[in-house]
N, CA, C and O atoms as CSV, one atom per row, in Angstrom:
chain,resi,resn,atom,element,x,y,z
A,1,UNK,N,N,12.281,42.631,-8.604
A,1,UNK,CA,C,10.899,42.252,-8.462
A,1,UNK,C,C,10.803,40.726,-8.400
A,1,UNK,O,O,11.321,40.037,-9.279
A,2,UNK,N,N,10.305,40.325,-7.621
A,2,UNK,CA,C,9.904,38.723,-7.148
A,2,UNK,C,C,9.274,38.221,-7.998
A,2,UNK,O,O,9.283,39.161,-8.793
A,3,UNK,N,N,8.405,37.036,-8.747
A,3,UNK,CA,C,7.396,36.708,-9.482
A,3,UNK,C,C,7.122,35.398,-8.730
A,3,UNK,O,O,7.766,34.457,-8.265
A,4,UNK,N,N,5.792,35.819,-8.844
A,4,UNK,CA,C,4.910,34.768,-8.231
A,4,UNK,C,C,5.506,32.763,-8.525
A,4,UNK,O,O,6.340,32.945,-9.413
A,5,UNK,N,N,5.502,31.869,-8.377
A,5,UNK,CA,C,5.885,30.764,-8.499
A,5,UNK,C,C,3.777,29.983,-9.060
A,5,UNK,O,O,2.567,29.999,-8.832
A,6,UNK,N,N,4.911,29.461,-9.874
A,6,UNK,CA,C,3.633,28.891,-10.985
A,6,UNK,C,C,3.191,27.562,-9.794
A,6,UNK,O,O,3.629,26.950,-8.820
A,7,UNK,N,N,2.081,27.664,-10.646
A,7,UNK,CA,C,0.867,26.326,-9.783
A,7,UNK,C,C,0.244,26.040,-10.493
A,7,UNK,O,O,-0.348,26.902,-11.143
A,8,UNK,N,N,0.025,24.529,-10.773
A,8,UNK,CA,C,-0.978,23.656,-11.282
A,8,UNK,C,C,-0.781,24.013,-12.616
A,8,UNK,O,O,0.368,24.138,-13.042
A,9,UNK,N,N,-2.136,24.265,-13.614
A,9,UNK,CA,C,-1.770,24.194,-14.864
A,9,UNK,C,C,-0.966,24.655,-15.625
A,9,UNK,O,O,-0.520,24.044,-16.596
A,10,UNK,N,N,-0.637,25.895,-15.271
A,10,UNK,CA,C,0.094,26.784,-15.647
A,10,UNK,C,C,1.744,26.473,-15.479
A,10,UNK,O,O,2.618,26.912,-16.227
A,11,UNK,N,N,1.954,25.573,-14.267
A,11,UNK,CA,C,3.253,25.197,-13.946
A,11,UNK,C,C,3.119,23.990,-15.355
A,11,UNK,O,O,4.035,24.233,-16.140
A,12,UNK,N,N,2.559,23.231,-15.670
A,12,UNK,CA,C,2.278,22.097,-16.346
A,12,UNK,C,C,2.732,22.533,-17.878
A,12,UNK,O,O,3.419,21.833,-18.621
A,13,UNK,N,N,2.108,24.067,-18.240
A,13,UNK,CA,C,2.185,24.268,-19.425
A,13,UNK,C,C,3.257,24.928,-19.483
A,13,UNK,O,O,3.766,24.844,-20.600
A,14,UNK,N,N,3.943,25.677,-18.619
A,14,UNK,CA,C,5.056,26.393,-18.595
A,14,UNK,C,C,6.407,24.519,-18.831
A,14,UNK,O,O,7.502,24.587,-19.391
A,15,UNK,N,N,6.118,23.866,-18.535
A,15,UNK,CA,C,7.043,22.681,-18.808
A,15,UNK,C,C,6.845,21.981,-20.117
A,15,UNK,O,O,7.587,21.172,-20.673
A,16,UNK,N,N,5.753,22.435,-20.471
A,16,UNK,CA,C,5.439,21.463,-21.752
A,16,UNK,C,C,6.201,23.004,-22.974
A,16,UNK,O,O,6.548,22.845,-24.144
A,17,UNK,N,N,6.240,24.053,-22.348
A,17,UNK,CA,C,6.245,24.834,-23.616
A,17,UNK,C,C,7.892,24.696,-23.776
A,17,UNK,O,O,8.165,25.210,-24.861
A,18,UNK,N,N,8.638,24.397,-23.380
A,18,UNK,CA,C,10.392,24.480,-23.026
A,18,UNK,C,C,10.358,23.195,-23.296
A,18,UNK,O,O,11.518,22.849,-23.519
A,19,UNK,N,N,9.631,22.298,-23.395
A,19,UNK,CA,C,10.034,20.706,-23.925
A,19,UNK,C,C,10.004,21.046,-25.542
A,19,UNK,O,O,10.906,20.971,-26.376
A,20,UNK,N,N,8.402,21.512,-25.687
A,20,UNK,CA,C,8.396,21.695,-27.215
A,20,UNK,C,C,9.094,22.519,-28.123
A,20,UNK,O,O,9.297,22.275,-29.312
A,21,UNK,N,N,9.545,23.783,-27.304
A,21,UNK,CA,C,10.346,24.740,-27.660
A,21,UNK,C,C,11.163,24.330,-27.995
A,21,UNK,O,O,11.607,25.016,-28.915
A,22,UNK,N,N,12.279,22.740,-27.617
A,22,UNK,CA,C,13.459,22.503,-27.280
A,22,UNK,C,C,13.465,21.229,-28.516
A,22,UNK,O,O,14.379,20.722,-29.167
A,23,UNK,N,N,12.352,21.060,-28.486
A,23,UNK,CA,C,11.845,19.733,-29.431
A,23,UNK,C,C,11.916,20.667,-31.103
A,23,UNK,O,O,12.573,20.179,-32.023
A,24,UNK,N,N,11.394,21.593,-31.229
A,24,UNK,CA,C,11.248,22.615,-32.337
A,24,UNK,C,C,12.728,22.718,-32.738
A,24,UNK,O,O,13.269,22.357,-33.783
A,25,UNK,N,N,13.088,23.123,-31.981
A,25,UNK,CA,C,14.564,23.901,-32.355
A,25,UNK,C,C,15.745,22.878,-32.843
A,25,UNK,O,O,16.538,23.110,-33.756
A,26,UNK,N,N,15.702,21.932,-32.198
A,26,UNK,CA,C,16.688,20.688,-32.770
A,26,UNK,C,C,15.829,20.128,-33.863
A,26,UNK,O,O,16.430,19.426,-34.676
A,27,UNK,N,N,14.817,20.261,-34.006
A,27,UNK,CA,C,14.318,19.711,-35.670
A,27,UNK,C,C,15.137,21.052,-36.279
A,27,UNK,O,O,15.885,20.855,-37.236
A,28,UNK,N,N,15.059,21.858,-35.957
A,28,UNK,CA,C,15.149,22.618,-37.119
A,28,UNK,C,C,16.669,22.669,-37.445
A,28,UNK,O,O,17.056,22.763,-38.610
A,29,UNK,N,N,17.489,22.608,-36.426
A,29,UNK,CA,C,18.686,21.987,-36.639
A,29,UNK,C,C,19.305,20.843,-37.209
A,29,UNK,O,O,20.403,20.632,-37.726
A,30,UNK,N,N,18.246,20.135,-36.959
A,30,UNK,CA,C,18.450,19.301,-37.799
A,30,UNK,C,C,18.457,18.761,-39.650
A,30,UNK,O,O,19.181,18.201,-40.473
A,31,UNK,N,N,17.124,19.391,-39.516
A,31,UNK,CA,C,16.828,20.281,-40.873
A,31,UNK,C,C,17.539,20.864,-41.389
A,31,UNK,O,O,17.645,20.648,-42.596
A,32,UNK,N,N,18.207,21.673,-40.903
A,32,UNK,CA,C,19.512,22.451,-41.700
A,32,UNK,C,C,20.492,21.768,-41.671
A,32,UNK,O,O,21.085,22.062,-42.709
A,33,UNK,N,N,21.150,20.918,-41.066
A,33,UNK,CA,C,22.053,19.946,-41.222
A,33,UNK,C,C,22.283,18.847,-41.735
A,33,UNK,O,O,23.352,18.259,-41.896
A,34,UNK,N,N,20.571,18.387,-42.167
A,34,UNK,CA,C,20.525,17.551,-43.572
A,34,UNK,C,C,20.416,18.151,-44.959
A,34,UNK,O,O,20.456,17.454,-45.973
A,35,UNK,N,N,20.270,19.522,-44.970
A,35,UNK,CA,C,19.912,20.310,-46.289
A,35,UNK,C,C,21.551,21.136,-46.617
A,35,UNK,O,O,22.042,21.501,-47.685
A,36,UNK,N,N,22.005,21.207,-45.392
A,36,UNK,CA,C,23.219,22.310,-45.531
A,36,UNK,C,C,23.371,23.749,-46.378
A,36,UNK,O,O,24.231,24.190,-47.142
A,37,UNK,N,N,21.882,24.343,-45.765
A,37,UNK,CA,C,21.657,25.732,-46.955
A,37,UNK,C,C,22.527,26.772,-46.383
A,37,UNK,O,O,22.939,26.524,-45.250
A,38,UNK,N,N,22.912,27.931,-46.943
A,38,UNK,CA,C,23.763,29.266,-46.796
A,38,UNK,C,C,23.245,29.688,-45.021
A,38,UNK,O,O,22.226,29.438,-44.377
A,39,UNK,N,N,24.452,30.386,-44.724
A,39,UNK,CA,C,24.270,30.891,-43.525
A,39,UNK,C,C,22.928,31.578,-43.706
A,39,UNK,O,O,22.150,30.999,-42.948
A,40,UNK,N,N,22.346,32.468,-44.307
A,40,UNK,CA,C,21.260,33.440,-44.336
A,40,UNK,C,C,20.094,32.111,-43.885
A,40,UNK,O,O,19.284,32.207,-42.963
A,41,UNK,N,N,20.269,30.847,-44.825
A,41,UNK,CA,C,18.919,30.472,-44.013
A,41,UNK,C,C,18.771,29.879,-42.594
A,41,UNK,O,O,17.722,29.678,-41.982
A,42,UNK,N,N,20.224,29.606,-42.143
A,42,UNK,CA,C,20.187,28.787,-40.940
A,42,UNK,C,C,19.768,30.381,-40.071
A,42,UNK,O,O,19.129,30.067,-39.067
A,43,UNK,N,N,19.894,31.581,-40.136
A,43,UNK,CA,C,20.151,33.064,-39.504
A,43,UNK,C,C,18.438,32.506,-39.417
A,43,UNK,O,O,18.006,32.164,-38.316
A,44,UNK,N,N,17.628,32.456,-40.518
A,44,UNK,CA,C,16.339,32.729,-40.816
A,44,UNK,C,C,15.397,32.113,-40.249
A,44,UNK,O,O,14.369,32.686,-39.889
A,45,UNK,N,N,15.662,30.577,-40.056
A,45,UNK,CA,C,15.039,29.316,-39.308
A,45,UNK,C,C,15.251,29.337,-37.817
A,45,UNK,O,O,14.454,29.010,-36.938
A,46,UNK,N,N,16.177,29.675,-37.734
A,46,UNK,CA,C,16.897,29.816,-36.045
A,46,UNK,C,C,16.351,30.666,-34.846
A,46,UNK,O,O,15.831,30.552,-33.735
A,47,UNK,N,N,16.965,31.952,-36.122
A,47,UNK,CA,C,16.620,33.409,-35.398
A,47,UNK,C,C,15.302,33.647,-34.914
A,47,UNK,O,O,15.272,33.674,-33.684
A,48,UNK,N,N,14.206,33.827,-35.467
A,48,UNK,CA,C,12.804,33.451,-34.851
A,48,UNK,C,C,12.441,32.865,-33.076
A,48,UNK,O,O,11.922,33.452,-32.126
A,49,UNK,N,N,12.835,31.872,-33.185
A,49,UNK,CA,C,12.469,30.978,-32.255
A,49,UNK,C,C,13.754,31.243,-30.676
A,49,UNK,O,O,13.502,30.951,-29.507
A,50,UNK,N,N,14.971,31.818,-31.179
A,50,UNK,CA,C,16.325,32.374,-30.411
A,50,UNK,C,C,15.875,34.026,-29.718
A,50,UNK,O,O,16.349,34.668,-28.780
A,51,UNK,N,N,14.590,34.340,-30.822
A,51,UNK,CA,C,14.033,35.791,-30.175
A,51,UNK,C,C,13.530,36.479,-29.175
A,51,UNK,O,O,13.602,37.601,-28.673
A,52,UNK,N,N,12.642,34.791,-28.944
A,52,UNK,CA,C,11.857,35.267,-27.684
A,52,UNK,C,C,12.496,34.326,-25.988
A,52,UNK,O,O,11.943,34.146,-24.902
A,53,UNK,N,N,13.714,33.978,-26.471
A,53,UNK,CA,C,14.174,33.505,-25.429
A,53,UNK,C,C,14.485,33.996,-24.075
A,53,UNK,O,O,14.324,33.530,-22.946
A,54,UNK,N,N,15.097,35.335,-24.657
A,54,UNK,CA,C,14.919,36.068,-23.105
A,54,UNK,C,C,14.004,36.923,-22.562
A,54,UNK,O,O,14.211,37.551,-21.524
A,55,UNK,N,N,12.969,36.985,-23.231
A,55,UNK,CA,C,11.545,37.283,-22.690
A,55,UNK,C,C,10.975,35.985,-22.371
A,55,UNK,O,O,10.291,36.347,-21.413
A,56,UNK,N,N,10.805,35.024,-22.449
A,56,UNK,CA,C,10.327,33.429,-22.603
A,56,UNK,C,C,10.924,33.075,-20.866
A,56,UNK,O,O,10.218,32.432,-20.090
A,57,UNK,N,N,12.554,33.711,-20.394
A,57,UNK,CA,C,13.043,33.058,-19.271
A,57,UNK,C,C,12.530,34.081,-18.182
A,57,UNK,O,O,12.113,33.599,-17.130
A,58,UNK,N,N,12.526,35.600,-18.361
A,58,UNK,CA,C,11.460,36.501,-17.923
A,58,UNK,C,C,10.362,36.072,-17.137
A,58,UNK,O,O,9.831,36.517,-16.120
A,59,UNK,N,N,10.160,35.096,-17.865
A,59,UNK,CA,C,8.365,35.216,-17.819
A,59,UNK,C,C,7.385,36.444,-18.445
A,59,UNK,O,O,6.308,36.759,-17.938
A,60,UNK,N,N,7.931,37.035,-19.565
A,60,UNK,CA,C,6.966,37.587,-19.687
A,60,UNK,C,C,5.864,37.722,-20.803
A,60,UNK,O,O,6.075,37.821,-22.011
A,61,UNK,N,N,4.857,37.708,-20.273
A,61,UNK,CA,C,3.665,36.577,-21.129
A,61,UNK,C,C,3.282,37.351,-22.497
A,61,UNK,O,O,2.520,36.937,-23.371
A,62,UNK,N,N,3.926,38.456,-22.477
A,62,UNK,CA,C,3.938,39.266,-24.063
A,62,UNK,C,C,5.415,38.242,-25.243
A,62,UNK,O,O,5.396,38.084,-26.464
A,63,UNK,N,N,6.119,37.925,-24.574
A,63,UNK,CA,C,6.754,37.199,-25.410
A,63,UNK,C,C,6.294,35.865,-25.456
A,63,UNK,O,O,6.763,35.356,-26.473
A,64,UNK,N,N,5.571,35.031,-24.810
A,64,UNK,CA,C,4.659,33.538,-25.121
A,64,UNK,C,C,3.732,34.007,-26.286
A,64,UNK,O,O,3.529,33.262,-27.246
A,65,UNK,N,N,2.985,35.661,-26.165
A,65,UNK,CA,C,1.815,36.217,-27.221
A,65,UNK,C,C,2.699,35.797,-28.664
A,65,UNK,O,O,2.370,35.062,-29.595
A,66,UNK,N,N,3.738,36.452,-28.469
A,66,UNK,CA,C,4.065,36.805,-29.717
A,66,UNK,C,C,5.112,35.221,-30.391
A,66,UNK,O,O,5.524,34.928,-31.514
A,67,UNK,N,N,5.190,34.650,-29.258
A,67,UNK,CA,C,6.063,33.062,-29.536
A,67,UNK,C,C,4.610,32.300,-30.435
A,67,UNK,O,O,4.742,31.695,-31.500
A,68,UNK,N,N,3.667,32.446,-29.928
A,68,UNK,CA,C,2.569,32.088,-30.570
A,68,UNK,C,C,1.952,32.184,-32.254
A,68,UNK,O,O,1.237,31.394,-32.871
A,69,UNK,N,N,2.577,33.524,-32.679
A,69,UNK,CA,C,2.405,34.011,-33.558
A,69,UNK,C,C,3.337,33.704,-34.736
A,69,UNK,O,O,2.917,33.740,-35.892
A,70,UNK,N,N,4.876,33.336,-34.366
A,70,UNK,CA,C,5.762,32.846,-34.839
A,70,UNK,C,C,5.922,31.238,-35.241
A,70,UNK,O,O,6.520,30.794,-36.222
A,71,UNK,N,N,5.127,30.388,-34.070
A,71,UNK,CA,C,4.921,29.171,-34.371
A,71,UNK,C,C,4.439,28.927,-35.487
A,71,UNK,O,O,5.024,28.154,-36.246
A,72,UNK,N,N,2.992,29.674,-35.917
A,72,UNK,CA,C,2.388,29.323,-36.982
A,72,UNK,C,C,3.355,29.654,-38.263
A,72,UNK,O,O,3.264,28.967,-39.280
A,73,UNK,N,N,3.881,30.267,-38.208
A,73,UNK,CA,C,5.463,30.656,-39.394
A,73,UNK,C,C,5.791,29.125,-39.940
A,73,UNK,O,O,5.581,28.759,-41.096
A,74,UNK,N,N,6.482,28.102,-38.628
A,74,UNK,CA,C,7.012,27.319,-38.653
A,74,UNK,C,C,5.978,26.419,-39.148
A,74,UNK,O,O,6.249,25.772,-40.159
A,75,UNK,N,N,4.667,26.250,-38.517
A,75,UNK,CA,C,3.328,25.510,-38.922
A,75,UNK,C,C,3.069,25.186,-40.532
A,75,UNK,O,O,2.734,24.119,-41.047
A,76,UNK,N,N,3.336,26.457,-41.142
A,76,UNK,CA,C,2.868,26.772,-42.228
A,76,UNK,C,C,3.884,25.770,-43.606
A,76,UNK,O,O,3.618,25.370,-44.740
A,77,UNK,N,N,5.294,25.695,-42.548
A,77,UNK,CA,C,6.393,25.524,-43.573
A,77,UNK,C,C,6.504,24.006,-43.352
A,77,UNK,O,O,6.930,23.329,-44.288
A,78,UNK,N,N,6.186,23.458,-42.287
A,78,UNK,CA,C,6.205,21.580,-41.913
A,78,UNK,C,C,4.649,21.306,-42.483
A,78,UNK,O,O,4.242,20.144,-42.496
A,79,UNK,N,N,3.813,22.367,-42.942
A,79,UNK,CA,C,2.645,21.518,-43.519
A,79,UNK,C,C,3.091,21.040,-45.006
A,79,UNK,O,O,2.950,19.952,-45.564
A,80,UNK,N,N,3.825,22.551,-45.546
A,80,UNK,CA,C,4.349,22.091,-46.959
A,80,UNK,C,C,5.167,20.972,-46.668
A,80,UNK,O,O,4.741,19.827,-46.818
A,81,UNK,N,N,6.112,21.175,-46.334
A,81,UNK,CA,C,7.175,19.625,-46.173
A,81,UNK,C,C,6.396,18.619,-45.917
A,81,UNK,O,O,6.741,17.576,-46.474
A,82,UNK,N,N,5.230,18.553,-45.105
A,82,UNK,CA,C,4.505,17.055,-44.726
A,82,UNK,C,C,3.699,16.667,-46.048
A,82,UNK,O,O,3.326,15.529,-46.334
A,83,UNK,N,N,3.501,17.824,-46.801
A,83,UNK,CA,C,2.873,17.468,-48.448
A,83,UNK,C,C,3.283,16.693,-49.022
A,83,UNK,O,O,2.773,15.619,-49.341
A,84,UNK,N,N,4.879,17.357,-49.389
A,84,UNK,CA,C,5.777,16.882,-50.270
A,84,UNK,C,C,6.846,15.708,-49.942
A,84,UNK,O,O,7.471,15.030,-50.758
A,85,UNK,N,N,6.881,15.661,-48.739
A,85,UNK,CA,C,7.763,14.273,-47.904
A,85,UNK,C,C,6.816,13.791,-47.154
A,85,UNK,O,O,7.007,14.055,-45.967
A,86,UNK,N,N,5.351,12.862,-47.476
A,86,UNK,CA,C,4.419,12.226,-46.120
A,86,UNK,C,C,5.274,11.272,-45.437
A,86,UNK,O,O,5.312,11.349,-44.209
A,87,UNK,N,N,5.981,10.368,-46.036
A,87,UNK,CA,C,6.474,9.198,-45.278
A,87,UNK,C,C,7.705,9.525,-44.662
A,87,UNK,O,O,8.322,8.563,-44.206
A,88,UNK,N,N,8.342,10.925,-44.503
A,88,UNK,CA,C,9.735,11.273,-43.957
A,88,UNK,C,C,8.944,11.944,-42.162
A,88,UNK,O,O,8.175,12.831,-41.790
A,89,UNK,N,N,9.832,10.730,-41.500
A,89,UNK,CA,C,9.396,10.807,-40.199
A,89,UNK,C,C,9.832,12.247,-39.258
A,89,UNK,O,O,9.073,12.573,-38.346
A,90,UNK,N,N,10.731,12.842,-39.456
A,90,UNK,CA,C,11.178,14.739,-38.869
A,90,UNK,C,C,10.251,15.482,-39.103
A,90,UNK,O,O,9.772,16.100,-38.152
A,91,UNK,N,N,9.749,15.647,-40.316
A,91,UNK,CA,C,8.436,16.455,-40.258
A,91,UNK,C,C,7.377,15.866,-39.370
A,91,UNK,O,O,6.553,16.671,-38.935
A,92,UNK,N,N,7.259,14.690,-39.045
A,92,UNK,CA,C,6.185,14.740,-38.179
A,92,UNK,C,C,7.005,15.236,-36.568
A,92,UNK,O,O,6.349,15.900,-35.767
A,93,UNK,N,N,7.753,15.026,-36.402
A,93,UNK,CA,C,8.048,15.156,-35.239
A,93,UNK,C,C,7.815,16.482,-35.091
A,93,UNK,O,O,7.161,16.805,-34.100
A,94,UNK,N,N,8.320,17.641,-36.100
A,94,UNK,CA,C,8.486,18.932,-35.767
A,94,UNK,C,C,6.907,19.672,-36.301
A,94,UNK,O,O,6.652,20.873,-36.223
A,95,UNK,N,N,6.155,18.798,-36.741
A,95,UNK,CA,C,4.980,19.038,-36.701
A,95,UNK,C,C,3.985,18.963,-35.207
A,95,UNK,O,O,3.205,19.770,-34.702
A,96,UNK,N,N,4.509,17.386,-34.756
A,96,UNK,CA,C,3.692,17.713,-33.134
A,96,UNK,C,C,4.064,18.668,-32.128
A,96,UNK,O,O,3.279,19.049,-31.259
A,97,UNK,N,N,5.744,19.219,-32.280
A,97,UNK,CA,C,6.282,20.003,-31.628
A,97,UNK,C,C,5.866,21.499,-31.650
A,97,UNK,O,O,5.815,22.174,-30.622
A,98,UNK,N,N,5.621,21.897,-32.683
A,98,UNK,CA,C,5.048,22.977,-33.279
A,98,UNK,C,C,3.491,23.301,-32.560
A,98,UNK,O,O,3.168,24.238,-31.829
A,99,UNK,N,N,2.754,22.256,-33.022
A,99,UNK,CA,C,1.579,22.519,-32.729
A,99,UNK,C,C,1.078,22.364,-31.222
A,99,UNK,O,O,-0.025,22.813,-30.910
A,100,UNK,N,N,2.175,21.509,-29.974
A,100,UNK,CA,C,1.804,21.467,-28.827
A,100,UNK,C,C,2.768,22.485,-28.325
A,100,UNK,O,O,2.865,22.316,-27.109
A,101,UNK,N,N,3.748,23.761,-28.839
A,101,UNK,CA,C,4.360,25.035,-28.950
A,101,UNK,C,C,3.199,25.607,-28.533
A,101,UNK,O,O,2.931,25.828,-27.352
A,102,UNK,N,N,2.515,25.849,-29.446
A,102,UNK,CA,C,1.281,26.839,-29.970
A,102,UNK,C,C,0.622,26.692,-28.670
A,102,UNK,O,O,0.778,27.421,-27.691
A,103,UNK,N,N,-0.237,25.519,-28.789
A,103,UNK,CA,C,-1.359,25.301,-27.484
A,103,UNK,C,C,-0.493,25.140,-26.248
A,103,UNK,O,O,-1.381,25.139,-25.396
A,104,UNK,N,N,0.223,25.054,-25.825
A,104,UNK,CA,C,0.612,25.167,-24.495
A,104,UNK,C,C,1.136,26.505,-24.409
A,104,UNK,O,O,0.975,26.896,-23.253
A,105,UNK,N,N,1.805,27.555,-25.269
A,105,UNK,CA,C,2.428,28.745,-24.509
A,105,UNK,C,C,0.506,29.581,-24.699
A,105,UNK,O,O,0.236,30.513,-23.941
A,106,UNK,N,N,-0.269,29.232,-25.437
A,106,UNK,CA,C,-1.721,29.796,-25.579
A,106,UNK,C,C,-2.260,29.769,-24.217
A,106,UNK,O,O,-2.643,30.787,-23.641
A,107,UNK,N,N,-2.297,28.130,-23.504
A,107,UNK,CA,C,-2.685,28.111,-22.521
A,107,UNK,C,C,-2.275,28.662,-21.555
A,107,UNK,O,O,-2.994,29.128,-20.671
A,108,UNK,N,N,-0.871,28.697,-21.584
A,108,UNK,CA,C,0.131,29.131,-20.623
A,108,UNK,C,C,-0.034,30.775,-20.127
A,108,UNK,O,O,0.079,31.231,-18.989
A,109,UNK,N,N,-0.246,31.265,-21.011
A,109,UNK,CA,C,-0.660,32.736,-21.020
A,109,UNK,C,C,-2.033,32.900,-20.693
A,109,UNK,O,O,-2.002,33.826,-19.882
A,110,UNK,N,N,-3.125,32.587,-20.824
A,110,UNK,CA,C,-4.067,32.529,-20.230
A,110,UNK,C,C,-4.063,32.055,-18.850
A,110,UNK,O,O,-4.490,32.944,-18.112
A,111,UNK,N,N,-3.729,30.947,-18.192
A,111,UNK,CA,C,-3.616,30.575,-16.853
A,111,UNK,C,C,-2.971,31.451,-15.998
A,111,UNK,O,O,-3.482,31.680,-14.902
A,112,UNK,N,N,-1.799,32.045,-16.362
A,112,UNK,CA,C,-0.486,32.548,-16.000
A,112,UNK,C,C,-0.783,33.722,-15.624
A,112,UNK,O,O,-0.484,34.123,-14.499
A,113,UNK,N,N,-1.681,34.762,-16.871
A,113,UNK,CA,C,-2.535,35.707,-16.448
A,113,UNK,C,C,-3.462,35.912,-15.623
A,113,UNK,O,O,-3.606,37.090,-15.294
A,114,UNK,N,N,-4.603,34.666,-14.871
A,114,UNK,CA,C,-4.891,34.696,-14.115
A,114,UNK,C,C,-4.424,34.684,-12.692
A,114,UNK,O,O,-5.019,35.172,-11.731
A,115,UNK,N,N,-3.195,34.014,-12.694
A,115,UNK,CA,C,-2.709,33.936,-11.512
A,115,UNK,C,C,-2.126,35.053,-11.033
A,115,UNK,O,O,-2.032,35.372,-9.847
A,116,UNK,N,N,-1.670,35.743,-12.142
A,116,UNK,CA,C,-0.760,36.970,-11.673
A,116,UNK,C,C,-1.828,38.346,-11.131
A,116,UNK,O,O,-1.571,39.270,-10.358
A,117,UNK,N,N,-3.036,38.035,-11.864
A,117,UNK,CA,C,-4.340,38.642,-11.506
A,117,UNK,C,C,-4.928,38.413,-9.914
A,117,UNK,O,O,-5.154,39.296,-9.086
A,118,UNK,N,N,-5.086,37.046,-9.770
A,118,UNK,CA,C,-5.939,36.901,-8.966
A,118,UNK,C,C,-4.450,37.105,-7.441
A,118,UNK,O,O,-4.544,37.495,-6.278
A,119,UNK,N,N,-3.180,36.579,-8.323
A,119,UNK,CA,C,-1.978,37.636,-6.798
A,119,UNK,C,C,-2.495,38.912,-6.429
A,119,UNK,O,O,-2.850,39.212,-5.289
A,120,UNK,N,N,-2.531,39.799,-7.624
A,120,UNK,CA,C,-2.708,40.819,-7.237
A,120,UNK,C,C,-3.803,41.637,-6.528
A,120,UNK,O,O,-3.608,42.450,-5.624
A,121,UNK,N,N,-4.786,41.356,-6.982
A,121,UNK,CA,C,-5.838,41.386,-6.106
A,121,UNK,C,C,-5.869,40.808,-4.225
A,121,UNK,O,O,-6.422,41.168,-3.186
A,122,UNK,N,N,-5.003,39.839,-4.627
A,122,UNK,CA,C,-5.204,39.258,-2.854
A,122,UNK,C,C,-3.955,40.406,-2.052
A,122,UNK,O,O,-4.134,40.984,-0.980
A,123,UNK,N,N,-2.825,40.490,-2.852
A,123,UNK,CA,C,-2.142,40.860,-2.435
A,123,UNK,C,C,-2.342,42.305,-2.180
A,123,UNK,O,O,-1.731,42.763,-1.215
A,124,UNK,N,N,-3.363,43.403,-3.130
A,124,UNK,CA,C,-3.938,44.137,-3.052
A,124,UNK,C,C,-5.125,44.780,-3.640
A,124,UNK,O,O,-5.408,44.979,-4.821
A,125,UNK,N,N,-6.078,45.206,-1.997
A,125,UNK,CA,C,-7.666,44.891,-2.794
A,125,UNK,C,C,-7.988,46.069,-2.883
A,125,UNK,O,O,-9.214,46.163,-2.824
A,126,UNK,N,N,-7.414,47.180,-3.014
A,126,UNK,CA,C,-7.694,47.958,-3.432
A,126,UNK,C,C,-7.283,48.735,-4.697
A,126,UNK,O,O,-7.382,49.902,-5.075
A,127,UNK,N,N,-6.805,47.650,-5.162
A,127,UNK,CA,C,-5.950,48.069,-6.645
A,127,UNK,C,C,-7.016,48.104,-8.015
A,127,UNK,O,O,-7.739,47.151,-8.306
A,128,UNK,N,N,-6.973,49.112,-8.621
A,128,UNK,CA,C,-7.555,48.944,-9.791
A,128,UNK,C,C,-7.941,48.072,-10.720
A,128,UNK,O,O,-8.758,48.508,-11.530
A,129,UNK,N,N,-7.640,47.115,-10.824
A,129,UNK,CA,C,-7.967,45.979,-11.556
A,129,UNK,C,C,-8.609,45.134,-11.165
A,129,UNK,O,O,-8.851,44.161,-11.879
């Protein structure tokens, strides 16, 4: 099956979400490589974000839904760290990464859905949807 080729915003956010994605993941590597905790937590921090990768290269916009849902995981855990370390500069980084994660695969899926909508319809107008 072919998939449509992204345009305009959607191409925009589909680049911003693989920057931040990529930006996320080496904090968190990094993170574990200044803490040096047991395999189980590097499995724990990692694994998450390693999940939706091959739905993510897919394209398919049920794994951006659910990449969405997982961010805030990570959200939740760089707010504590930004509590307890304000002046340690990684948490912020993996704080903007996180949160432009979120809003760009959000957007991304919304745009993305339209397009694949408004293909289908042109491509066929007599289709149910």
């Amino acid at each position: 099956m072919k998939t449509l080729a992204r345009r305009g915003l959607s191409l925009w956010a589909w680049r911003l979400i693989w920057v931040s994605w990529s930006v996320l993941l080496a904090y968190q590597v990094a993170d574990l490589l200044e803490f040096q905790p047991p395999w189980i937590i590097w499995l724990g921090k990692l694994l998450p974000l390693l999940l939706f990768l091959p739905g993510m290269a897919r394209d398919r916009l049920r794994s951006f839904i659910w990449l969405c849902f997982v961010s805030l995981l990570y959200f939740i855990t760089l707010v504590e760290r930004l509590f307890a370390t304000p002046q340690a500069l990684l948490p912020w980084l993996g704080m903007v990464a996180v949160v432009t994660l979120f809003c760009s695969a959000m957007f991304y899926v919304r745009w993305r859905a339209r397009e694949l909508q408004s293909s289908a319809t042109v491509t066929d107008p007599e289709s149910p949807l």
